[in-house]
C-alpha positions in Angstrom: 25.5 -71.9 -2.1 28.6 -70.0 -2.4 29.4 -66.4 -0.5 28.0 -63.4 -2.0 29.4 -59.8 -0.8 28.0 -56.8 -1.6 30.1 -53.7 -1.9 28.2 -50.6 -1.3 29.4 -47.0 -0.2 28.2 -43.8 1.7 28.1 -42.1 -1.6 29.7 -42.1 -4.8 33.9 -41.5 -5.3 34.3 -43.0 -2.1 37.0 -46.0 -3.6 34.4 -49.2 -3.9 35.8 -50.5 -7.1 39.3 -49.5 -5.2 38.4 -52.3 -2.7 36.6 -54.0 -4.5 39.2 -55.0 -6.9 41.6 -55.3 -3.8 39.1 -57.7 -2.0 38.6 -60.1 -5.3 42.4 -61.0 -5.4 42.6 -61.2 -2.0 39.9 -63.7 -2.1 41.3 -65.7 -5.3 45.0 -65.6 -4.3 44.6 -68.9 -2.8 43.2 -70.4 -6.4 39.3 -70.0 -5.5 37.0 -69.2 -8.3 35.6 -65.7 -7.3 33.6 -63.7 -10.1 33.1 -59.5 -9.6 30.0 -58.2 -10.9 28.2 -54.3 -11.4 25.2 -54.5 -12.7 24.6 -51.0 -13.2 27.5 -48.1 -14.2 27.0 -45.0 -15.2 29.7 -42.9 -16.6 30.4 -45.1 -19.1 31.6 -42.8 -22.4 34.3 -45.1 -23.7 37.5 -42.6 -22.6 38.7 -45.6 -20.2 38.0 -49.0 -18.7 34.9 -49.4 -17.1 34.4 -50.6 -13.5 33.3 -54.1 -14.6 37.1 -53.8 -16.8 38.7 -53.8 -13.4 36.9 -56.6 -11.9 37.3 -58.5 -14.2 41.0 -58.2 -14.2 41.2 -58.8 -10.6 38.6 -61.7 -10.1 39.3 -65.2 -11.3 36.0 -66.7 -12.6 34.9 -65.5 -16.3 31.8 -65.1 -17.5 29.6 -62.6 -19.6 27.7 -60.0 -17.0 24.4 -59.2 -18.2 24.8 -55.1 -17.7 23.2 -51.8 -18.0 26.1 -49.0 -18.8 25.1 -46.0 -18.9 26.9 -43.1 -20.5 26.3 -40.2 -18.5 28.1 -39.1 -15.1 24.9 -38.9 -13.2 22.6 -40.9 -10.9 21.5 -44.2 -12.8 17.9 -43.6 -12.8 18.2 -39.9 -14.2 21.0 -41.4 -16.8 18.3 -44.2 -17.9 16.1 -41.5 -18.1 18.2 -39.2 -20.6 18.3 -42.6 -23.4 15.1 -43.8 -22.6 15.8 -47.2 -21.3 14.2 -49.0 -18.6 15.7 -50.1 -15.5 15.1 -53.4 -14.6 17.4 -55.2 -12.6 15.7 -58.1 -11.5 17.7 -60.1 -14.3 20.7 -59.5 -12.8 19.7 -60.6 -9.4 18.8 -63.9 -11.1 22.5 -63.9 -12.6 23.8 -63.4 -9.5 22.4 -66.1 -8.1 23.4 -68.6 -11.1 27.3 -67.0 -10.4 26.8 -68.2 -6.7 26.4 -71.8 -8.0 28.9 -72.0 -10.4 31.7 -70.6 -8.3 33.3 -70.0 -5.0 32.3 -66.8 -4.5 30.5 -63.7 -6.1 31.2 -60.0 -5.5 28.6 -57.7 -6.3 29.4 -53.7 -6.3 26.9 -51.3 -6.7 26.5 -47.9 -8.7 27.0 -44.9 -5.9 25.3 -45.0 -2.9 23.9 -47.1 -0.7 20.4 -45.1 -1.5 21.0 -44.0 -4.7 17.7 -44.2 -7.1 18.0 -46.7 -9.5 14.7 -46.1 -10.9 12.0 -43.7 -9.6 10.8 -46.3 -6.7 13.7 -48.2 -5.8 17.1 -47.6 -3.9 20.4 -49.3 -4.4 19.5 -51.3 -1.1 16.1 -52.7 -2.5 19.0 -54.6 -4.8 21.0 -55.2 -2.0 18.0 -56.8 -0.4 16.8 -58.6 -3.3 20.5 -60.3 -3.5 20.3 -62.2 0.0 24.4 -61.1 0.5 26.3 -63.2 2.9 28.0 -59.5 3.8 27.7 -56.2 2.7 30.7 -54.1 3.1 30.0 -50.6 3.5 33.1 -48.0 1.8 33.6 -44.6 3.2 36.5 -42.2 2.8 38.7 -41.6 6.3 38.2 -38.0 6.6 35.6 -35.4 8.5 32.4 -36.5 8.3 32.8 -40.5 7.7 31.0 -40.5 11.4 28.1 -39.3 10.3 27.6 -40.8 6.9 28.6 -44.4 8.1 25.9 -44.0 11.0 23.4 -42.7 9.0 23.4 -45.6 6.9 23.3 -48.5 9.5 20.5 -46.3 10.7 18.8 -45.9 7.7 19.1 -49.8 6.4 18.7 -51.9 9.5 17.4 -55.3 7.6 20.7 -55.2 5.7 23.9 -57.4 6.8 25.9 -54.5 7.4 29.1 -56.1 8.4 32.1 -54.4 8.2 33.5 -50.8 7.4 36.0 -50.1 4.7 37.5 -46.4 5.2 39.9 -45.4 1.9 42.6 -43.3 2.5 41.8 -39.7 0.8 43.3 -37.4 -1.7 44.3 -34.9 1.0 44.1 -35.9 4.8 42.4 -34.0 7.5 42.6 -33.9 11.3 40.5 -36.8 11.5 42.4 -38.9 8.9 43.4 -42.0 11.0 41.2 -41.5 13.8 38.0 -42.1 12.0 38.5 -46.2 11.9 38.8 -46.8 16.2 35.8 -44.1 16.1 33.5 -46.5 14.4 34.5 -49.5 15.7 33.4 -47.8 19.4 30.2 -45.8 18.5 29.2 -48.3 16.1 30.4 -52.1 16.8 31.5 -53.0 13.1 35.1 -53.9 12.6 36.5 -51.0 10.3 39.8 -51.9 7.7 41.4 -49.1 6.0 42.7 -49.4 2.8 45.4 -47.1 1.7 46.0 -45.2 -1.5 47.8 -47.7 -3.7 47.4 -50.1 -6.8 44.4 -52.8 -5.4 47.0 -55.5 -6.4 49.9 -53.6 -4.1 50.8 -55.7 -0.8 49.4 -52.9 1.2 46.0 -53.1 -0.7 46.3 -57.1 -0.5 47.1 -56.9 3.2 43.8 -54.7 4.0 41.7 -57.3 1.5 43.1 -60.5 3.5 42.0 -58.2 7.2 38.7 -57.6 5.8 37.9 -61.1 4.8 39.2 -62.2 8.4 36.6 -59.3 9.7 33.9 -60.7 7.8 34.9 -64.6 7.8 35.4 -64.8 4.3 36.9 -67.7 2.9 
């Protein structure tokens, strides 16, 4: 069975699709076949490429995603709500694990949080934990207040392969900016990679991808 990573974040706009994207050509540069895969997006109104769009310009295995997009800019479960569709994403945990057969690696991001509702009884970790990741990366932004949000949800998801940090660079630095990532890495024990504020397929992004596949022994 190949290696599945799971891409999840302290919140939503913190950059996952950012290193996502960044993390998948890292991973195929060498020729592997590595697939990227959201099963759920809201936001999805047709004014731009989607999130699964940039994965699947940045991976190098093809196939069709089974998906749920949602168009409004709001938590999934309250944007199923709004057009009266279930949730169910047990079918994509089922295509997940048929990607990990047929390739050399699978890259799953989730929608928002790491505890985002996805329906009215389950979290975005329920499908974390249902998809048996190798790795889960967690993404943060490198500013005041990544301490508390990365620590809160190691706390908070215990039974989940937390294994590495992934701090973005934000829009406007603050006096913790480039502090944060030796911070973790004491308090909490998790190697921390921070990616900076440039194309995924720059050499800077690329650079950060290789790091954190080194942090995480991805191959």
């Amino acid at each position: 069975m190949s290696s599945l990573v799971v891409i999840a974040g302290t919140g939503t706009g913190v950059g996952k699709t950012h290193v996502s994207c960044a993390l998948l050509r890292g991973w195929g540069a060498g020729g592997a076949a590595v697939s990227g895969y959201k099963p759920v997006e809201s936001g999805v109104d047709g004014s731009g490429p989607t999130d699964q769009d940039l994965l699947d310009a940045a991976a190098t295995f093809h196939v069709k995603h089974p998906r749920l997009e949602l168009r409004a800019a709001v938590s999934p479960h309250l944007a199923a709500r709004d057009e009266g569709v279930r949730l169910d994403w047990r079918p994509c945990v089922e295509h997940a694990v048929a990607l990990r057969a047929a390739c050399a690696g699978v890259l799953v991001e989730l929608a928002g949080g790491l505890f985002t509702p996805l329906t009215d009884t389950t979290r975005n970790a329920d499908l974390a934990l249902a998809l048996h990741p190798t790795t889960l990366v967690l993404v943060a932004v490198d500013r005041l207040g990544v301490l508390h949000d990365v620590d809160v949800c190691l706390r908070a998801a215990p039974d989940l392969r937390i294994r590495a940090i992934a701090l973005t660079a934000p829009a406007a630095p603050d006096a913790s900016t480039g502090r944060n990532a030796d911070e973790l890495t004491r308090l909490l024990g998790r190697p921390v990679v921070t990616f900076p504020r440039a194309d995924p397929a720059a050499p800077a992004s690329i650079a950060a991808a290789q790091q954190l596949m080194t942090a995480v022994r991805l191959r």
